[in-house]
PAMIKE-131694 format. One line per 3 residues: number of its first residue (from 1); their letters; for each residue x, y, z of N, C-alpha, C. Coordinates in steps of 0.1 Angstrom, whole numbers, plus 5000, padded with zeros to 4 digits. Atoms other than C-alpha are relative to their C-alpha. Layout:
NUM = a = X:Y:Z:X:Y:Z:X:Y:Z ~ ...;
***
This chain:
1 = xxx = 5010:5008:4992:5849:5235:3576:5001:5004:5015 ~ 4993:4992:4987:5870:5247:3609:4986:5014:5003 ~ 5008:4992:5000:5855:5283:3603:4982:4996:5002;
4 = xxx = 5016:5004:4998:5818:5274:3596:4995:4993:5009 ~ 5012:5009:4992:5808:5249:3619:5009:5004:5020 ~ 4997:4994:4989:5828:5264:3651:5005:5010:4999;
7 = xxx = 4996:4986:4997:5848:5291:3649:4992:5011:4994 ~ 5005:4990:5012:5825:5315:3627:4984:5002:5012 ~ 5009:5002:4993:5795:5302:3651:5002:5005:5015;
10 = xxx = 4992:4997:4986:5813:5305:3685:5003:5018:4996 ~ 4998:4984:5000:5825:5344:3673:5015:4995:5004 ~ 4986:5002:4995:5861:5329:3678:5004:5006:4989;
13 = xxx = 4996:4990:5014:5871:5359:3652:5015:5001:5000 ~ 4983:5002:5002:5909:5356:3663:5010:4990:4995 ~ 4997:5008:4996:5912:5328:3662:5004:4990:4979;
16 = xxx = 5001:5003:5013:5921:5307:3621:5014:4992:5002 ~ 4997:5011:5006:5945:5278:3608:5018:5005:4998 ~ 4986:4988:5005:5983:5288:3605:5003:5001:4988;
19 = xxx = 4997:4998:5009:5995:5297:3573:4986:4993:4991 ~ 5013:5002:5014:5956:5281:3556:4991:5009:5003 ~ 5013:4993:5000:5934:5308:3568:5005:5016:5006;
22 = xxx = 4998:4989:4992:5929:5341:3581:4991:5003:5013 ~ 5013:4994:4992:5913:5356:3612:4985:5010:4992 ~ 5013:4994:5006:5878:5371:3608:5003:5014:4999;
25 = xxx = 4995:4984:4998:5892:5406:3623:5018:4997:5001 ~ 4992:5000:4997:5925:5413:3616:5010:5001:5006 ~ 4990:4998:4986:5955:5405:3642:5000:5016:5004;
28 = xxx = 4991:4986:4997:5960:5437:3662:5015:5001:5002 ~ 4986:5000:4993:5992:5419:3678:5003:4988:4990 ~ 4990:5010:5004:6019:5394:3665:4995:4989:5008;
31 = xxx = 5003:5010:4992:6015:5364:3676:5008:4994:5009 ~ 4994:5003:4988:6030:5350:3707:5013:4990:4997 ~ 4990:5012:5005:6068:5335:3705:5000:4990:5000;
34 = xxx = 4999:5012:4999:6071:5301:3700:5010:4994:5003 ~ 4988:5005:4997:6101:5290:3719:5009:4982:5001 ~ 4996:5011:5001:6121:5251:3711:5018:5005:5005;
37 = xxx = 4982:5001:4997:6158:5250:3731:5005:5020:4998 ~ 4992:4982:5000:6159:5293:3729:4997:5003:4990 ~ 5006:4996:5008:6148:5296:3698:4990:5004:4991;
40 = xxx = 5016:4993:5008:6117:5318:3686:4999:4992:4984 ~ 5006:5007:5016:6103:5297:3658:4988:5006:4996 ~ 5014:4993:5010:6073:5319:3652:4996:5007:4993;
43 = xxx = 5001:4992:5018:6081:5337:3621:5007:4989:4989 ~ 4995:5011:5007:6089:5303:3606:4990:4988:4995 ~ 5010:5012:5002:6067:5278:3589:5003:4988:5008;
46 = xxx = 4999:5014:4993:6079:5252:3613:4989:5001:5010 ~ 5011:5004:4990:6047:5259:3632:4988:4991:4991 ~ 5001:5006:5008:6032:5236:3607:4998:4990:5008;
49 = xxx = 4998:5013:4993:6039:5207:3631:4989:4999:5007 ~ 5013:4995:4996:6008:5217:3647:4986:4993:4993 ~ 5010:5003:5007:5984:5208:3623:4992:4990:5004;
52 = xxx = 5007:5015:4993:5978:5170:3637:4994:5007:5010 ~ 5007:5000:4990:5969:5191:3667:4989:5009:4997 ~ 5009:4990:5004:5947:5217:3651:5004:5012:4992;
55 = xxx = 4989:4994:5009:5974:5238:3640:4995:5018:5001 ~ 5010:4987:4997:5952:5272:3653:5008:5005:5008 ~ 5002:4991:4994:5964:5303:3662:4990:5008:5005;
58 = xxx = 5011:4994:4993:5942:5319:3687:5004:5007:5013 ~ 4997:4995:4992:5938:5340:3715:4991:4995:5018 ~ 5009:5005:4987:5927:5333:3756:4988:5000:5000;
61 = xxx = 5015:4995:5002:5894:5350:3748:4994:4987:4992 ~ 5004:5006:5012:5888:5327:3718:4997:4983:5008 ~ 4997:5017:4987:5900:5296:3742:4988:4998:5010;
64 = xxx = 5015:4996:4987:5875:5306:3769:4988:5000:4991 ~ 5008:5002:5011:5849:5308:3740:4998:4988:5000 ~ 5002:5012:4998:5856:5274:3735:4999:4990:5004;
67 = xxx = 4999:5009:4990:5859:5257:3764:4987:4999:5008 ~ 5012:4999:4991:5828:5273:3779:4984:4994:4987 ~ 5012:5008:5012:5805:5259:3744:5004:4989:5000;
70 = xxx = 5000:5016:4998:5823:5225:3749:4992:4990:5013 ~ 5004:5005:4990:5815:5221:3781:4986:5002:5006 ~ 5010:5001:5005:5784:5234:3773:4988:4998:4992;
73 = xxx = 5009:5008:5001:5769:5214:3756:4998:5006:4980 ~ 5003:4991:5015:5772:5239:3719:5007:4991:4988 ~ 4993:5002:5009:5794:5222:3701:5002:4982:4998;
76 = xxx = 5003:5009:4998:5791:5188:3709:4987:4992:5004 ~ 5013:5006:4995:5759:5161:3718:5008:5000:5017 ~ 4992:5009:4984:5764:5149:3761:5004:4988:4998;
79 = xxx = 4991:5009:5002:5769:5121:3747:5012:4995:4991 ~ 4990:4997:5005:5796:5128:3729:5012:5006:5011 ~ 4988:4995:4992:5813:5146:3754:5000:4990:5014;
82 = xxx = 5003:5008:4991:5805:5120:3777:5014:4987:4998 ~ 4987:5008:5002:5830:5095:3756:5012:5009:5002 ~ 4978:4994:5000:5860:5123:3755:5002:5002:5013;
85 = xxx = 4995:4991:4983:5856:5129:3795:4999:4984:5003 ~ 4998:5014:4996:5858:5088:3798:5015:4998:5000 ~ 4987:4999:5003:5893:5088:3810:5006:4987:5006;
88 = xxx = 4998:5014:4994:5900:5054:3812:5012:4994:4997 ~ 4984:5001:5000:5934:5054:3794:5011:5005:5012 ~ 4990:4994:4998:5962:5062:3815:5017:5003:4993;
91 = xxx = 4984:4992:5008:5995:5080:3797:5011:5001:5009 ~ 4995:5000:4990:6012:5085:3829:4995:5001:5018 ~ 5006:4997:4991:6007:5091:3865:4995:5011:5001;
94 = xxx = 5006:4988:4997:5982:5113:3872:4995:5010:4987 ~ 5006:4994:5013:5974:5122:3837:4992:4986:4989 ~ 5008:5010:5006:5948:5103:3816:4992:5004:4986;
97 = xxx = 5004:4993:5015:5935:5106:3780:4987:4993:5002 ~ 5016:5004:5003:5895:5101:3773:5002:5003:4981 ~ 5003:5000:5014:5885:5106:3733:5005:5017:5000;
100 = xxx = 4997:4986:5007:5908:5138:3724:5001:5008:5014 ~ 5000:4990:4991:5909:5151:3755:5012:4992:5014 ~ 4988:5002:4991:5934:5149:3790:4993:5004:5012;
103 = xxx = 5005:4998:4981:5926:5148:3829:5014:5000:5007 ~ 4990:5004:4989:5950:5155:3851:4995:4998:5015 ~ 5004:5000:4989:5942:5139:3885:5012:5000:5012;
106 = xxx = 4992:4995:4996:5963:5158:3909:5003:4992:5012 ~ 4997:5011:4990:5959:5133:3940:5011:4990:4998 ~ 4987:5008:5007:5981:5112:3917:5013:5003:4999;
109 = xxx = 4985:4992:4995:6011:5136:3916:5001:4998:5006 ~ 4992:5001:4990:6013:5138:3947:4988:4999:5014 ~ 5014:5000:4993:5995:5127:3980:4994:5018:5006;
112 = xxx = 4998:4989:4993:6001:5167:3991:4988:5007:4988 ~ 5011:4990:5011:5973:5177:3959:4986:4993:5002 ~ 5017:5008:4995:5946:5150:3973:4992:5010:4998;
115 = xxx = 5013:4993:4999:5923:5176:3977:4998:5012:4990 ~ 5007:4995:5010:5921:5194:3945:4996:4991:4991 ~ 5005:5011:5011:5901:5185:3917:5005:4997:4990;
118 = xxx = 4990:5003:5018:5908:5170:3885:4993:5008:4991 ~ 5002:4993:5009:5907:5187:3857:5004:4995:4985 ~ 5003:5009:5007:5900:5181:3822:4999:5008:4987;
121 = xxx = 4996:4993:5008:5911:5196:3786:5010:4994:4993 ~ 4987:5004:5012:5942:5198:3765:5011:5013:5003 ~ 4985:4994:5001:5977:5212:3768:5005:4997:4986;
124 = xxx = 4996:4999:5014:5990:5221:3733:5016:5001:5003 ~ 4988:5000:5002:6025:5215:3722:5012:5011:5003 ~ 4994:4988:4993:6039:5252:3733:4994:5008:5009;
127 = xxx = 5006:4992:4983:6023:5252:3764:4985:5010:5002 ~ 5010:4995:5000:5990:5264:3755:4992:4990:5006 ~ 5011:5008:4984:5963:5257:3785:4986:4999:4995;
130 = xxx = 5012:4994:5002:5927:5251:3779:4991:4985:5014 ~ 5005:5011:4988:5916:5232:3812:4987:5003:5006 ~ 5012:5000:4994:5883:5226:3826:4998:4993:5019;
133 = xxx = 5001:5011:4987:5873:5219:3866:4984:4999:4999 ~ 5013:4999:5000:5840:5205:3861:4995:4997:5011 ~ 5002:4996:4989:5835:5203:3902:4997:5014:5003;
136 = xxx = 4999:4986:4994:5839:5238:3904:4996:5011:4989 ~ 5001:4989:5010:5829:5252:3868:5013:5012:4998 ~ 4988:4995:5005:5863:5267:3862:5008:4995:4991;
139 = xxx = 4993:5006:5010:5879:5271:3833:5011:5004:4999 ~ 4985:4999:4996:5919:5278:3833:5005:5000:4985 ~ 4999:5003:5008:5927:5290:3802:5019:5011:5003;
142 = xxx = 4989:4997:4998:5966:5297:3797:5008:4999:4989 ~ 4984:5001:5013:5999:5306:3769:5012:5001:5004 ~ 4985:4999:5001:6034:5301:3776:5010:4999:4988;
145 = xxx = 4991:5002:5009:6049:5296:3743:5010:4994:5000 ~ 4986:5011:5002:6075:5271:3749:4996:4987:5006 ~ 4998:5013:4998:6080:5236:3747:5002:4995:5014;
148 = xxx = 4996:5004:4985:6101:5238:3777:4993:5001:5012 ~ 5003:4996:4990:6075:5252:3797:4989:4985:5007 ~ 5008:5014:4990:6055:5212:3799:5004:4997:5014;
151 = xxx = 4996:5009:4987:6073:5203:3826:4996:5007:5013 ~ 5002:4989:4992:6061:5231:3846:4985:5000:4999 ~ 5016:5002:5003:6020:5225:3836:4997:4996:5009;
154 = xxx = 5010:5008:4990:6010:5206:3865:5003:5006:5014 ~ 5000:4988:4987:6026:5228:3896:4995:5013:4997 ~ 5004:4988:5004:6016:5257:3877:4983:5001:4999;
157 = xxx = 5014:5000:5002:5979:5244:3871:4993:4994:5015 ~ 5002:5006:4989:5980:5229:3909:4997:5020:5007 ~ 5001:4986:4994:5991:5268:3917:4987:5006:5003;
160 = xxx = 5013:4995:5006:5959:5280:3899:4990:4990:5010 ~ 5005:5003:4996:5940:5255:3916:5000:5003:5015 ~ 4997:4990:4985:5953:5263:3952:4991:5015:5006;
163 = xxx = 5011:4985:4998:5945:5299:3950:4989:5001:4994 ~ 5016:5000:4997:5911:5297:3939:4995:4989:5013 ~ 5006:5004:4986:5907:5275:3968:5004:5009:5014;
166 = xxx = 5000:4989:4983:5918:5300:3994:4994:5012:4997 ~ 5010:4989:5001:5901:5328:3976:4984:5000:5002 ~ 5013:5004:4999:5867:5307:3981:4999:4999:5015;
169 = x = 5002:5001:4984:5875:5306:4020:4998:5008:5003;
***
């Protein structure tokens, strides 16, 4: 169902289900380590855990595919995407859940990020990025492969936002 109604539509050909599917074109590369405490778990069915979240291996390209038909309007109605960008939960400071989706509003870290924008997506369980600034039409798509690297997602996605703001000056 995955395949057919988006990935197969979209051309997300790298992109397929871990251990239930295959890509459309076959991997050129391995797929990217999956690091818990030092330990590469990516030749291990323990990536399995995944599944609740989609459980998709895929590549940046494929991500950028997807982010730019969500947020346009391909894969969803507006008003559908209208309830997942309703971020009216808060989870912590400065991070907020809408229907399946996450906002980080950076003024809330810290008063020193007031002036970038919020941004709006999903951070996957080994640090996989798929962020949207819908102010600025940028989309921030990123892989680090480890767990450990959450803690590190919001100066690192502040970084990103920074420098596209001084490269627009």
């Amino acid at each position: 169902v995955m395949h057919e109604n988006i990935l197969d539509p979209l051309d997300m050909d790298d992109t397929y289900v871990v251990f239930k599917s295959k890509p459309m074109i076959p991997q050129k590369l391995d797929i990217l380590e999956v690091y818990i405490d030092g330990i590469d778990f990516s030749d291990t069915n323990i990536l399995s855990f995944d599944w609740s979240g989609g459980g998709l291996i895929t590549t940046m390209s494929d991500l950028l595919k997807f982010s730019k038909a969500l947020h346009g309007g391909k894969i969803v109605s507006a008003d559908t995407l209208a309830m997942m960008t309703d971020f009216r939960h808060e989870y912590d400071n400065g991070v907020h859940y809408g229907l399946g989706m996450m906002e980080f509003r950076f003024g809330e870290f810290s008063p020193f990020l007031k002036g970038l924008p919020d941004i709006c997506g999903g951070v996957g369980s080994t640090s996989a990025f798929m962020m949207y600034d819908t102010m600025n039409d940028i989309h921030i798509i990123a892989n680090f492969g480890s767990v450990g690297f959450m803690e590190e997602s919001v100066p690192f996605l502040a970084d990103v936002l920074m420098t596209v703001d001084r490269l627009r000056e």
